[in-house]
C-alpha positions in Angstrom: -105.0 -9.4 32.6 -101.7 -8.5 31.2 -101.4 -6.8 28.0 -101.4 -9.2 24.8 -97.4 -8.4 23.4 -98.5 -8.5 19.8 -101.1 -5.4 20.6 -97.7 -2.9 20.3 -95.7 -4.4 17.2 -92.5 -2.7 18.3 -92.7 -4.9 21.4 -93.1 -7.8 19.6 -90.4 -6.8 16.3 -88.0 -6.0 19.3 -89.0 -9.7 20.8 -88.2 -11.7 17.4 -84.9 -9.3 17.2 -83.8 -10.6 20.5 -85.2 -14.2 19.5 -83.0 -14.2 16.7 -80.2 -13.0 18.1 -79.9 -15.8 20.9 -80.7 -18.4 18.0 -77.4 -17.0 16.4 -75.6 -17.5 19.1 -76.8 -20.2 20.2 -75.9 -21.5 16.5 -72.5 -20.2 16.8 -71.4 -21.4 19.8 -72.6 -24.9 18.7 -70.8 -24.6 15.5 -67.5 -24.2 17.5 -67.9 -26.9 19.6 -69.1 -29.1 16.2 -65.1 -27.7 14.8 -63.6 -28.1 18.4 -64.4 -32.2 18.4 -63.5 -32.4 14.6 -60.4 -30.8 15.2 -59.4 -32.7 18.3 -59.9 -36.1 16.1 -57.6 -34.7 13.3 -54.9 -33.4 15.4 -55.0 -36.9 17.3 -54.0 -38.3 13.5 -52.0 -35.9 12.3 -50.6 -33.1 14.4 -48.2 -32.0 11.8 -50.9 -31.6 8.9 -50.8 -27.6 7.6 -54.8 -27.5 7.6 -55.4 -29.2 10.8 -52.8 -26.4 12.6 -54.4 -23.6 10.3 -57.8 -24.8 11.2 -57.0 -24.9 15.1 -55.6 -21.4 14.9 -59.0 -19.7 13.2 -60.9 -21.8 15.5 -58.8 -20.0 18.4 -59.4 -17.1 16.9 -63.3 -17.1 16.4 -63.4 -18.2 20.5 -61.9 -15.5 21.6 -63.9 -12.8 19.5 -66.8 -15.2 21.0 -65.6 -13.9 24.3 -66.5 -10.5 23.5 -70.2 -11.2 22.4 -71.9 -10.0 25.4 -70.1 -6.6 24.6 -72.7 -6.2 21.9 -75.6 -4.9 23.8 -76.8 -2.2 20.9 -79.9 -3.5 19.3 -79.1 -3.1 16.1 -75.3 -4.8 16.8 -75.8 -8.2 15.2 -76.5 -6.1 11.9 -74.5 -5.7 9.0 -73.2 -2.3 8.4 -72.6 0.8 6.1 -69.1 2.1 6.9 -68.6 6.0 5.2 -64.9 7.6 4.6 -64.8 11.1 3.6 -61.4 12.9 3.0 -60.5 16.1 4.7 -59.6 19.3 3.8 -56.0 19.1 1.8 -56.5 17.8 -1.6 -54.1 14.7 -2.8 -52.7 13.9 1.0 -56.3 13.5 2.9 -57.7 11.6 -0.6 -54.8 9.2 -0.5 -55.4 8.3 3.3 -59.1 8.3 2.4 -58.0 5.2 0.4 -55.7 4.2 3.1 -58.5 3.5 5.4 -60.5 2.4 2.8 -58.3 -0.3 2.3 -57.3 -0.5 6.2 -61.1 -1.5 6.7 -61.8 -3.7 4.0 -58.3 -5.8 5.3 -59.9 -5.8 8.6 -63.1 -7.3 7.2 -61.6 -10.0 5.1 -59.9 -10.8 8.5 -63.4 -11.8 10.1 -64.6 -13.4 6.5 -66.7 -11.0 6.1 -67.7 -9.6 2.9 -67.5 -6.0 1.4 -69.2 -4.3 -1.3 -68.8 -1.1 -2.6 -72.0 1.1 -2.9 -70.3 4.4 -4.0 -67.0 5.7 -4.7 -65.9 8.7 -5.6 -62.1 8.9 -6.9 -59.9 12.1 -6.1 -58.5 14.7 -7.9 -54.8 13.0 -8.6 -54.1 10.1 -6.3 -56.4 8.5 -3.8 -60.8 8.8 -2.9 -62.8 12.0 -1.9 -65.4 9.6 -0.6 -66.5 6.2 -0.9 -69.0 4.1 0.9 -68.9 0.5 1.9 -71.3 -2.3 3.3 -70.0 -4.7 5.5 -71.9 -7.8 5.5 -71.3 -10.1 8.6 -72.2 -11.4 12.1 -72.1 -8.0 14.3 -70.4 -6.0 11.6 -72.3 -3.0 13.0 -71.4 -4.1 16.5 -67.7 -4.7 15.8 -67.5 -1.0 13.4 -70.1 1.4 15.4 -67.2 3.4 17.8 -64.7 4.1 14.3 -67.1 6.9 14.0 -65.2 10.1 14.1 -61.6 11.6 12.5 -58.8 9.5 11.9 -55.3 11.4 11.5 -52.2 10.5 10.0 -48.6 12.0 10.5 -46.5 10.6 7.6 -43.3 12.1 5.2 -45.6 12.8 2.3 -44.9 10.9 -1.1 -46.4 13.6 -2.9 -43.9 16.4 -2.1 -41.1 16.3 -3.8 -38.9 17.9 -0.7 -39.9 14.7 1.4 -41.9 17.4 4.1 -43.7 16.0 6.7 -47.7 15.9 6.6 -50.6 15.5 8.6 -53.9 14.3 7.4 -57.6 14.2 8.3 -60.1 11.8 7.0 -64.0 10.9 8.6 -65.5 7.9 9.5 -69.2 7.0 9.9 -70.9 4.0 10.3 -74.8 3.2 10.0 -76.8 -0.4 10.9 -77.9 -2.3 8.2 -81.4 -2.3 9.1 -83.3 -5.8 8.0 -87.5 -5.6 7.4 -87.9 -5.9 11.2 -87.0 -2.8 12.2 -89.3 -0.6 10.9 -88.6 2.8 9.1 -91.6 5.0 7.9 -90.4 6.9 4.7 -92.9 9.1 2.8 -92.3 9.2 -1.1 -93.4 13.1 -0.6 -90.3 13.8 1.4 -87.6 12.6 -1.2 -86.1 14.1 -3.8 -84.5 11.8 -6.1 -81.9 12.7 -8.9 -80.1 10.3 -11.3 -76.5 11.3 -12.8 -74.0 9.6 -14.9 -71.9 7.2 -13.0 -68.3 8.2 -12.6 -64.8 6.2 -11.9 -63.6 2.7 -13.8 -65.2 0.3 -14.3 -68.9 -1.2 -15.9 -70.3 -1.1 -19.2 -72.7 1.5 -18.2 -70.1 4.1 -16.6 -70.7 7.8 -18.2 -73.4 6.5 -20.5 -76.2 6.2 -19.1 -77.7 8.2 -15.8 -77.9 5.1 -13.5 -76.5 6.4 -10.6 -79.0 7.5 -7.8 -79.2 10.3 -5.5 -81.9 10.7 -2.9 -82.2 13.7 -1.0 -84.7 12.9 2.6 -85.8 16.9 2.7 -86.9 17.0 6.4 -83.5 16.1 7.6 -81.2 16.9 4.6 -79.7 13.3 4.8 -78.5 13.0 1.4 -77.1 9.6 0.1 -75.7 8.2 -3.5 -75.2 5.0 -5.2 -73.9 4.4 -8.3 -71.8 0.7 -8.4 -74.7 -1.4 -9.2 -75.7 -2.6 -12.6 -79.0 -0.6 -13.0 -80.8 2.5 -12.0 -83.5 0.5 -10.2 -81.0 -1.7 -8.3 -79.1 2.0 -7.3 -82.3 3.5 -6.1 -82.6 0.0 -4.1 -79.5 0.3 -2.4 -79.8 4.0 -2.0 -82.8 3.1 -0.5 -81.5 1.0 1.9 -78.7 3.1 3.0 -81.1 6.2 3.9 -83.2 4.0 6.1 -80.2 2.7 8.2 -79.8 6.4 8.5 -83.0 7.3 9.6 -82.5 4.8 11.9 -79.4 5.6 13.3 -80.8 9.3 13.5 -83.7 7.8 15.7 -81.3 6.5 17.8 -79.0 9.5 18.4 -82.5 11.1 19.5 -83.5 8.5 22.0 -80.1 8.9 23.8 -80.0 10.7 27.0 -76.7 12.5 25.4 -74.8 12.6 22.0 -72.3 10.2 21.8 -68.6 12.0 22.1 -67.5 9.9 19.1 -70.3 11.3 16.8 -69.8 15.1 18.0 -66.1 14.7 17.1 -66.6 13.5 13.5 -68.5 17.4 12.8 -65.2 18.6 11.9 -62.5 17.0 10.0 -59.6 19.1 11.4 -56.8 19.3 13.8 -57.9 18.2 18.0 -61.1 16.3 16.8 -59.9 12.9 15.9 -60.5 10.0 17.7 -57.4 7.8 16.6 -54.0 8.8 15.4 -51.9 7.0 13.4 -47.8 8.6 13.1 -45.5 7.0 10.8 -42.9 9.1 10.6 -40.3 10.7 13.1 -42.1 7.4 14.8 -44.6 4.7 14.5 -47.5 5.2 17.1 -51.5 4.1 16.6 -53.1 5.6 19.5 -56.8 5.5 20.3 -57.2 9.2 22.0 -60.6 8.0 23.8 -59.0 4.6 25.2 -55.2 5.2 25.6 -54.8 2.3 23.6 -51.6 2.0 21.5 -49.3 0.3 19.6 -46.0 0.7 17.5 -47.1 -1.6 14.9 -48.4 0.7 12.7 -48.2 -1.4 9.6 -49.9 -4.5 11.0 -53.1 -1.5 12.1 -52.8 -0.5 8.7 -53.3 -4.2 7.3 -56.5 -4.3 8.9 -55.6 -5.4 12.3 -58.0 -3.7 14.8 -59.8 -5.8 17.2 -57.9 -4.5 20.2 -59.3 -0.6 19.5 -62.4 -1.9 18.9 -62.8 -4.3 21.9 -61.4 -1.6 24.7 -64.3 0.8 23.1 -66.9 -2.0 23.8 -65.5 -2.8 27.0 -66.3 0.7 28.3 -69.8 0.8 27.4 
């Protein structure tokens, strides 16, 4: 007699993730086809109407992402995800394209309507971020985000220095699953260390008044992670919370692998010959992936958020 599934429950959690997964797309691709009549029936009407075109262009637009969705083969891909920027060594320059990508990434989200909030923030010295980290809620957020993971590098004529000298900068990208109640992540309260500190930045009534920002050190691994944008202590230490077991997670992962991903080894060191993606404005504009080859001259239109094509030749390698 075969072996009842619901005797091993990651078997069966792994089952329902799958389940779930099929019923979304299932859902999805029903949904389009649900516009794809509606629209056909308006156009027929009125072919020149503004919202009908605008509709049939996002419509376009969501089929061919929907093209890609066997690409996502990573069990945790359908997930939302925490996306971390850290600036590099060289003060001012590497916090200011800290906040470049910052921005770069939160453009690229609002292009596939998804939504961003800011857990943590941490502004720099003079112009730009240190550090700041994001969650990016959406259908295969992690999915879409998981291969930005490593050193982005920017060659630009610095608006900082006053001789108009050109400057290279380094900035790091991670990016953890949003893990939902089905995965399951042991955590003993024995192993944390948690600290609370006065929020800093703009912003909130709360903001260097109170110690309602979180800290939460996981001791056996050193994993380390802060929140300090939400209203209260209690719904910091929540999100904190949250964040270290996507870590965890993503840490189990990186175990289970036969080898470390490249991507991951290359985002160590925030320096010169480990970056994954560089982006030149200035004596030319280039974005070139270094893993993929893919490029293109319009750096602006990268810089506004527009990076499907990096992220779909990663996914088509595997």
């Amino acid at each position: 007699m075969a072996p009842d599934l619901w005797d091993n429950p990651d078997d069966a959690r792994a089952l329902l993730r799958r389940k779930s997964a099929i019923e979304r797309e299932l859902n999805e691709f029903s949904e389009m086809d649900s516009e794809y009549r509606n629209l056909k029936e308006l156009y027929a009407i009125a072919p020149d109407d503004a919202d009908v075109i605008d509709g049939i262009e996002k419509l376009a637009a969501r089929v061919q992402n929907a093209k890609y969705i066997t690409l996502f083969n990573n069990p945790a891909d359908g997930n939302n995800a925490f996306l971390f920027i850290q600036a590099g060594a060289g003060g001012t320059e590497a916090q200011d394209w800290a906040q470049m990508l910052m921005r770069m990434y939160t453009r690229w989200a609002e292009r596939h309507e998804f939504t961003v909030e800011v857990v943590e923030e941490h502004e720099g010295d003079t112009a730009g971020i240190k550090s700041a980290t994001l969650r990016i809620i959406g259908e295969r957020a992690y999915g879409w985000l998981r291969n930005e993971i490593g050193v982005h590098r920017l060659v630009r004529i610095s608006p900082f220095n006053a001789n108009g000298k050109r400057q290279t900068s380094f900035a790091s990208v991670d990016v953890w699953p949003d893990v939902d109640d089905s995965i399951q992540i042991e955590i003993n309260e024995k192993d944390l260390r948690i600290d609370t500190y006065r929020s800093s930045g703009a912003g909130g009534q709360h903001v260097n008044k109170t110690d309602s920002a979180v800290r939460i050190t996981h001791i056996p691994t050193g994993i380390v992670v802060t929140c300090q944008n939400e209203r209260s202590q209690f719904q910091n230490k929540d999100m904190a919370m949250k964040i270290l077991r996507s870590r965890l997670y993503e840490l189990e992962m990186q175990k289970r692998a036969e080898e470390e991903d490249a991507a991951k080894a290359a985002q160590k060191k925030i320096e010169w010959g480990s970056q994954i993606r560089n982006y030149v404005l200035y004596p030319y504009q280039l974005v070139k992936d270094v893993r993929t080859g893919t490029e293109t001259t319009d750096s602006g239109a990268v810089l506004d958020g527009d990076l499907d094509k990096f992220m779909i030749d990663l996914l088509q390698r595997g």
